[in-house]
FIVEXMI-246151 format. One line per field, with one value per residue: x, y, z of N, C-alpha, C, O, CB in turn; residue in one letter. Coordinates in Angstrom, 3 decimals, always signed. Glycine has a CB too. Example, Ala and Ser with C-alpha at 12.3 -4.5 7.8 and 13.67 -1.06 7.14 Angstrom:
! FIVEXMI-246151
n.xx <- [+13.190  +12.850]
n.yy <- [-5.690  -2.250]
n.zz <- [+7.800  +7.080]
ca.xx <- [+12.300  +13.670]
ca.yy <- [-4.500  -1.060]
ca.zz <- [+7.800  +7.140]
c.xx <- [+13.200  +12.900]
c.yy <- [-3.300  +0.030]
c.zz <- [+7.800  +7.870]
o.xx <- [+14.236  +13.409]
o.yy <- [-3.319  +1.138]
o.zz <- [+8.465  +8.039]
cb.xx <- [+11.308  +14.084]
cb.yy <- [-4.473  -0.598]
cb.zz <- [+9.046  +5.725]
resn <- [A  S]
END
This chain:
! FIVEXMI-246151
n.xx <- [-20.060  -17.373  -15.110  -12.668  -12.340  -12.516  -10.246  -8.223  -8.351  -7.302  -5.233  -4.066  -4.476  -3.049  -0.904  -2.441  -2.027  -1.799  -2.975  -1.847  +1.069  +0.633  +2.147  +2.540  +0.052  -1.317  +0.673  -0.845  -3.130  -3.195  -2.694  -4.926  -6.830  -6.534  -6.561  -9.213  -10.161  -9.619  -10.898  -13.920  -13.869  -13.073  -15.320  -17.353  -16.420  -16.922  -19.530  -20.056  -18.217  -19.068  -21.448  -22.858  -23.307  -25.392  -28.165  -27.741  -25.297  -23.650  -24.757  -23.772  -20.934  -20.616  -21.773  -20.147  -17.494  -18.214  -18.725  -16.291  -15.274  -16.534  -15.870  -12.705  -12.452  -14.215  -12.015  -9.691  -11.166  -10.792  -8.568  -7.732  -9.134  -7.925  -5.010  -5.124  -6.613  -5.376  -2.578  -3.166]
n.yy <- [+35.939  +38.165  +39.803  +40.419  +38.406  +35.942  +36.219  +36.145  +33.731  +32.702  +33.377  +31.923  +29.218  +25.754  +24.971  +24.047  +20.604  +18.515  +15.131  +13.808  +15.010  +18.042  +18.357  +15.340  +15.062  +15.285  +13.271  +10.864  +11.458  +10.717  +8.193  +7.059  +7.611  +6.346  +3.481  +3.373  +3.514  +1.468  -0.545  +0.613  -0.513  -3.353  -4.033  -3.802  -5.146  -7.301  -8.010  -8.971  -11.132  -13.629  -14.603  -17.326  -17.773  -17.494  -14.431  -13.122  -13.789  -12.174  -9.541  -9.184  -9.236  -7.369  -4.991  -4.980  -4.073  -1.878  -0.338  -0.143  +1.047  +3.510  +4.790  +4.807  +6.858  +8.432  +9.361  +9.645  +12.521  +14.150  +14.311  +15.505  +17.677  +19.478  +19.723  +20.960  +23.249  +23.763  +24.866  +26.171]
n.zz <- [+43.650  +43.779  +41.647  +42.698  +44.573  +43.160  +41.637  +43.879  +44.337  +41.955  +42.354  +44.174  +43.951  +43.221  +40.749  +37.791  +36.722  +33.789  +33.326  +30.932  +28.693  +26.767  +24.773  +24.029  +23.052  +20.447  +18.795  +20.857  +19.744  +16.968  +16.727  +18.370  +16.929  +14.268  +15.572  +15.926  +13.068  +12.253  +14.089  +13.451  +10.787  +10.818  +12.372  +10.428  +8.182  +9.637  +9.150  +6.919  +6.448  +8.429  +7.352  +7.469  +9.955  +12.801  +13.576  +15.778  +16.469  +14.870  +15.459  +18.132  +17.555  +16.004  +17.310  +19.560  +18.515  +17.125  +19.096  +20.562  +18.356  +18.950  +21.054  +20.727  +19.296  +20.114  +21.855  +20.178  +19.503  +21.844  +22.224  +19.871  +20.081  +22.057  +21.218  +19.287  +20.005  +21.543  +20.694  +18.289]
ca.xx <- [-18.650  -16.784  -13.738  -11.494  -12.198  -12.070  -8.780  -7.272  -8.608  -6.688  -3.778  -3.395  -4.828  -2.231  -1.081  -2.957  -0.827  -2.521  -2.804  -1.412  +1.389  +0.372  +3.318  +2.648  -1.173  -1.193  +0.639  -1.886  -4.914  -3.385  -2.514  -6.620  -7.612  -5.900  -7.122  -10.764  -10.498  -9.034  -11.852  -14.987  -13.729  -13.284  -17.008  -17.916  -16.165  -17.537  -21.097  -19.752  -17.501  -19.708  -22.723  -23.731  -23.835  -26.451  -28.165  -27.391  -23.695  -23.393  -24.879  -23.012  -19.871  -20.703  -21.992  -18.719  -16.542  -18.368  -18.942  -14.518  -14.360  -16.925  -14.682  -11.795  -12.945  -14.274  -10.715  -9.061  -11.396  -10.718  -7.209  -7.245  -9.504  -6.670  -3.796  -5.633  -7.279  -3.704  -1.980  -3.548]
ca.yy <- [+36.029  +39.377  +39.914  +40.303  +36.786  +35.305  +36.604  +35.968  +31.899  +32.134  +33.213  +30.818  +27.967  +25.034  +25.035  +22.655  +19.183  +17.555  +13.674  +13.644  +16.125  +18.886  +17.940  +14.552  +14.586  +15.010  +11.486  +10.200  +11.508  +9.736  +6.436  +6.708  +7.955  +4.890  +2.362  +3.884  +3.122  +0.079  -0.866  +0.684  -1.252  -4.365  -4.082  -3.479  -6.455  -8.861  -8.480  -9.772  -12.192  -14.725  -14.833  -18.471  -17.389  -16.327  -12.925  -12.652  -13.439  -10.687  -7.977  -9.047  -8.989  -5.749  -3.974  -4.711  -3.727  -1.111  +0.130  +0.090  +2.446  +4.351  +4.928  +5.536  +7.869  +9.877  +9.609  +11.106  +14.131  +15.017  +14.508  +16.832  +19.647  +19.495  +19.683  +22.250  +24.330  +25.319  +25.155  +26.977]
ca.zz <- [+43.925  +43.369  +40.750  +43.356  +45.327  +41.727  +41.128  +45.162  +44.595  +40.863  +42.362  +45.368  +43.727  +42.916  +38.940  +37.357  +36.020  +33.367  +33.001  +29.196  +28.384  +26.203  +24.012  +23.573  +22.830  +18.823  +18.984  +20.869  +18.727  +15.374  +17.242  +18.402  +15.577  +13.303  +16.413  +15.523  +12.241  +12.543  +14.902  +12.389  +9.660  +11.404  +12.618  +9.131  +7.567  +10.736  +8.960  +5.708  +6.645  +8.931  +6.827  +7.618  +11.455  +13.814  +13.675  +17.278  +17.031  +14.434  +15.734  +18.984  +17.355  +15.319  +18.721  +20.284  +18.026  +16.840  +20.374  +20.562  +17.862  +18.894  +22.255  +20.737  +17.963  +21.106  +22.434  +19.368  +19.303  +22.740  +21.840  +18.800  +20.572  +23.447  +20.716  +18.350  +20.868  +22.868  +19.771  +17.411]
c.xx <- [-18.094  -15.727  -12.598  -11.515  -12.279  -10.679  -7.577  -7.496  -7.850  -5.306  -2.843  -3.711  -3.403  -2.565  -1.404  -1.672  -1.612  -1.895  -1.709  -0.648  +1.098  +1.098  +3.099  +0.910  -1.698  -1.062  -0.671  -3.080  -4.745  -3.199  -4.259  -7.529  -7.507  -6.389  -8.830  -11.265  -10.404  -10.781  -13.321  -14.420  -13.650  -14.837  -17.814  -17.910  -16.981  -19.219  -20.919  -19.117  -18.332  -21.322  -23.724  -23.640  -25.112  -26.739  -27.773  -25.594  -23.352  -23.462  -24.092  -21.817  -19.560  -21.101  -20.483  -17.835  -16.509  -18.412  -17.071  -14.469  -15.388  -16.182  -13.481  -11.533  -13.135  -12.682  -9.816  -9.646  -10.964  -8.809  -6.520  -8.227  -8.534  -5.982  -3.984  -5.783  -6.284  -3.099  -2.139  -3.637]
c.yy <- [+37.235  +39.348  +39.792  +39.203  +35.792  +35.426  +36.520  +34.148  +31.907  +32.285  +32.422  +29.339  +27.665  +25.428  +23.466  +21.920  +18.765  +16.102  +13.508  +15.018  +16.161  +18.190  +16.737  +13.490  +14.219  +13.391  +10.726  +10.272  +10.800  +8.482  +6.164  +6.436  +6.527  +3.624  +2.538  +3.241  +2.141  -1.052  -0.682  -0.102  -2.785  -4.963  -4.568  -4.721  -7.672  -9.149  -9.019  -10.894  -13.619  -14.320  -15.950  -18.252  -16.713  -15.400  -12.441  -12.475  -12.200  -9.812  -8.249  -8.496  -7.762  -4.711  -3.679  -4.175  -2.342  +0.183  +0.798  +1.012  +3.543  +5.269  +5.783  +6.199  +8.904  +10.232  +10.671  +12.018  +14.512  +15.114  +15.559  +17.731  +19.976  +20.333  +21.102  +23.161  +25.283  +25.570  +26.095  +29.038]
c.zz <- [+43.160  +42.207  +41.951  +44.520  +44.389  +41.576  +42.285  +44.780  +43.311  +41.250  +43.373  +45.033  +43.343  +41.252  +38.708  +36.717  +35.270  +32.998  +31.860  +29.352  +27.053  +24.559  +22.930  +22.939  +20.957  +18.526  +19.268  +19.917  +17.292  +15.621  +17.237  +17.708  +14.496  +14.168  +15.510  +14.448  +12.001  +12.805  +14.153  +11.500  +9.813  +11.635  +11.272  +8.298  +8.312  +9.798  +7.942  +5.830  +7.403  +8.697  +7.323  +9.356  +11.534  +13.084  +15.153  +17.332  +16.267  +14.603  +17.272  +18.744  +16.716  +16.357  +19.117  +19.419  +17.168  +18.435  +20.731  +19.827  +17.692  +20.573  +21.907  +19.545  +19.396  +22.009  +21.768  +19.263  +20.410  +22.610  +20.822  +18.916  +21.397  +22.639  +20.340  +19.066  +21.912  +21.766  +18.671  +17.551]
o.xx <- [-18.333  -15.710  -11.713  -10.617  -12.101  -10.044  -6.387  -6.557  -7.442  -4.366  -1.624  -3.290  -2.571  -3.562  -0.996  -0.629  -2.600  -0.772  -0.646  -1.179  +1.127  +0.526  +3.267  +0.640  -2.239  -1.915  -1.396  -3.777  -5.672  -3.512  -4.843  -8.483  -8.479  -6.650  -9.307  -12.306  -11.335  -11.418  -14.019  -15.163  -14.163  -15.344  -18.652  -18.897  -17.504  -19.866  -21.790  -19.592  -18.138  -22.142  -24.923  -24.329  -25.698  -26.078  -27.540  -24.870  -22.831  -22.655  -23.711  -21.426  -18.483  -20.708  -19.830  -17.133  -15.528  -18.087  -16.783  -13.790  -15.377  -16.254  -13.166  -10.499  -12.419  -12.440  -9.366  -8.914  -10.502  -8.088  -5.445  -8.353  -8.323  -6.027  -3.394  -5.040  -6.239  -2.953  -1.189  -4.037]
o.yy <- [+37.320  +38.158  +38.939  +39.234  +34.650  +34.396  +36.702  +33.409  +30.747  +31.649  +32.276  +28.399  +28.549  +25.854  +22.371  +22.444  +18.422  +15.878  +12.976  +15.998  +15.229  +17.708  +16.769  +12.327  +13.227  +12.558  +10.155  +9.361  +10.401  +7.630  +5.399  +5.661  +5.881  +2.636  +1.801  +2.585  +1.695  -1.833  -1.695  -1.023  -3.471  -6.000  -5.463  -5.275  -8.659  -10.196  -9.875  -11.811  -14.690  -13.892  -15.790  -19.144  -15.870  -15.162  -11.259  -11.629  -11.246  -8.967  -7.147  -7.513  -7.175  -3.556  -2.637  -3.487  -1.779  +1.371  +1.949  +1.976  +4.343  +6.485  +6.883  +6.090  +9.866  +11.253  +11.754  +12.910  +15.634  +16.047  +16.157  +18.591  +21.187  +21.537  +22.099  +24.120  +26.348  +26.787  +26.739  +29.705]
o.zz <- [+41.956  +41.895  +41.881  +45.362  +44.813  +41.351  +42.028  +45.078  +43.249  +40.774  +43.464  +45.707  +43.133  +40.668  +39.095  +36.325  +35.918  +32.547  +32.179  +29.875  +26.249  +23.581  +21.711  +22.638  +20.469  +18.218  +18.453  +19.470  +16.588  +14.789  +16.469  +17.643  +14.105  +13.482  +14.648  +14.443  +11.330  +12.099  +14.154  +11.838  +8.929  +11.208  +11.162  +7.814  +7.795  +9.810  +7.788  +5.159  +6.829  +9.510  +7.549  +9.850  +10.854  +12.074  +15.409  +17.857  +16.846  +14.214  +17.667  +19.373  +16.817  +16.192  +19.049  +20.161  +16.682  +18.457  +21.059  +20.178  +16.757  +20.746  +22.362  +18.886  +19.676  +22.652  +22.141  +18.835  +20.206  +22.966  +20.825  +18.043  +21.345  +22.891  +20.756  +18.856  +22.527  +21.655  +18.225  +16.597]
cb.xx <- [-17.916  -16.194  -13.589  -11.160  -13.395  -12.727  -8.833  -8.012  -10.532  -7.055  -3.364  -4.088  -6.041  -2.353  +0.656  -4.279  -0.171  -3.120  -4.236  -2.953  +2.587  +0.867  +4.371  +3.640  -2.057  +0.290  +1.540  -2.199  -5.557  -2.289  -1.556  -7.237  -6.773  -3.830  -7.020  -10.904  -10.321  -7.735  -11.653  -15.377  -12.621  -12.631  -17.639  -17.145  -14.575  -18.014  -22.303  -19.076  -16.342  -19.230  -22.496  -23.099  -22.871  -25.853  -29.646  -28.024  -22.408  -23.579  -26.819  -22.934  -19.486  -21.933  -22.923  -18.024  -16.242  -19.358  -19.678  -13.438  -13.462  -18.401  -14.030  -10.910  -14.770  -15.724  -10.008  -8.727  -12.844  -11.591  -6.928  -7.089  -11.092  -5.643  -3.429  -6.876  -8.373  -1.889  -1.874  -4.836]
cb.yy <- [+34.710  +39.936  +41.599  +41.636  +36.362  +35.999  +38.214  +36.807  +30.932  +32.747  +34.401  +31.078  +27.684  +23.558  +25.602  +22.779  +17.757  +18.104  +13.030  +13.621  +16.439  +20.230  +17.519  +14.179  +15.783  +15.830  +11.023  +10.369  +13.512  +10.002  +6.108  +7.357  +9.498  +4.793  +2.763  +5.376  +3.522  +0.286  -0.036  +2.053  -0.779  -4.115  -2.408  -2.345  -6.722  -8.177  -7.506  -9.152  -11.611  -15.007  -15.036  -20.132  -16.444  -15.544  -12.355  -14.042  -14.736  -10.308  -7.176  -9.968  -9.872  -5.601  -4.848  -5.940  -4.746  -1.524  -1.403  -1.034  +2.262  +3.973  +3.462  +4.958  +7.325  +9.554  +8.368  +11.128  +14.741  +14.454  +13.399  +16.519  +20.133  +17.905  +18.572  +22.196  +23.523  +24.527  +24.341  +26.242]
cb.zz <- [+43.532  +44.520  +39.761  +43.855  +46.421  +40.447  +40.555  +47.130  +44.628  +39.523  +42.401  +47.009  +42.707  +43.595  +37.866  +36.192  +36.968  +32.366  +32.519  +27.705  +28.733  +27.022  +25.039  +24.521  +23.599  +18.158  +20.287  +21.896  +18.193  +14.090  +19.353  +18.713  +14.764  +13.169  +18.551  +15.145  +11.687  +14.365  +16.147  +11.800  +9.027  +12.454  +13.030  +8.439  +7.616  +13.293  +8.863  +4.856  +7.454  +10.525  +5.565  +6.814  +12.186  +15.160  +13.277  +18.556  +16.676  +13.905  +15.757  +19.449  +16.872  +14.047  +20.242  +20.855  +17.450  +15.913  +21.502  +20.016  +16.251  +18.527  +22.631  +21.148  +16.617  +22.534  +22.450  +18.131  +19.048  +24.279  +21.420  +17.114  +21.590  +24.068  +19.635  +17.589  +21.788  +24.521  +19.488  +17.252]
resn <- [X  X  X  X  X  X  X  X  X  X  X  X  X  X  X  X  X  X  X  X  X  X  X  X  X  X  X  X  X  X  X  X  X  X  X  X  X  X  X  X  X  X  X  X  X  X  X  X  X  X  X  X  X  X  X  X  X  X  X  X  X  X  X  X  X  X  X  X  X  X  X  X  X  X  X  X  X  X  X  X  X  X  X  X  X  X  X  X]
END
């Protein structure tokens, strides 16, 4: 593809919209970010706290909940490369 059928498709294409405004993504990445932690530390405590249980329910309950803030840990980075990366 040439420079100049690169540069006729950039200028007739639609302007992108994104999902999340620009604006209001920061917010989101310390709400995520604080869910995240929330969510690892929770995990963390579950293996101390129900000692006289299972090994199955524990590592169930430490999967899942570790699994949540491994989610929305990947949420806040893409939230604060977004923020950082136009902002900066």
């Amino acid at each position: 593809m040439s420079y100049e059928e690169v540069y006729k498709l950039y200028h007739t294409s639609p302007e992108f919209q994104g999902f999340i405004a620009l604006e209001s993504q920061p917010v989101y990445a310390t709400v995520t970010l604080f869910v995240a932690l929330a969510f690892m530390l929770l995990a963390l405590m579950s293996t101390s706290k129900v000692r006289g249980s299972a090994l199955a329910v524990q590592f169930v309950s430490y999967t899942g909940l570790s699994f949540l803030g491994s989610i929305f840990f990947g949420l806040a980075t893409v939230f604060l490369t977004n923020s950082f990366g136009v902002y900066a």
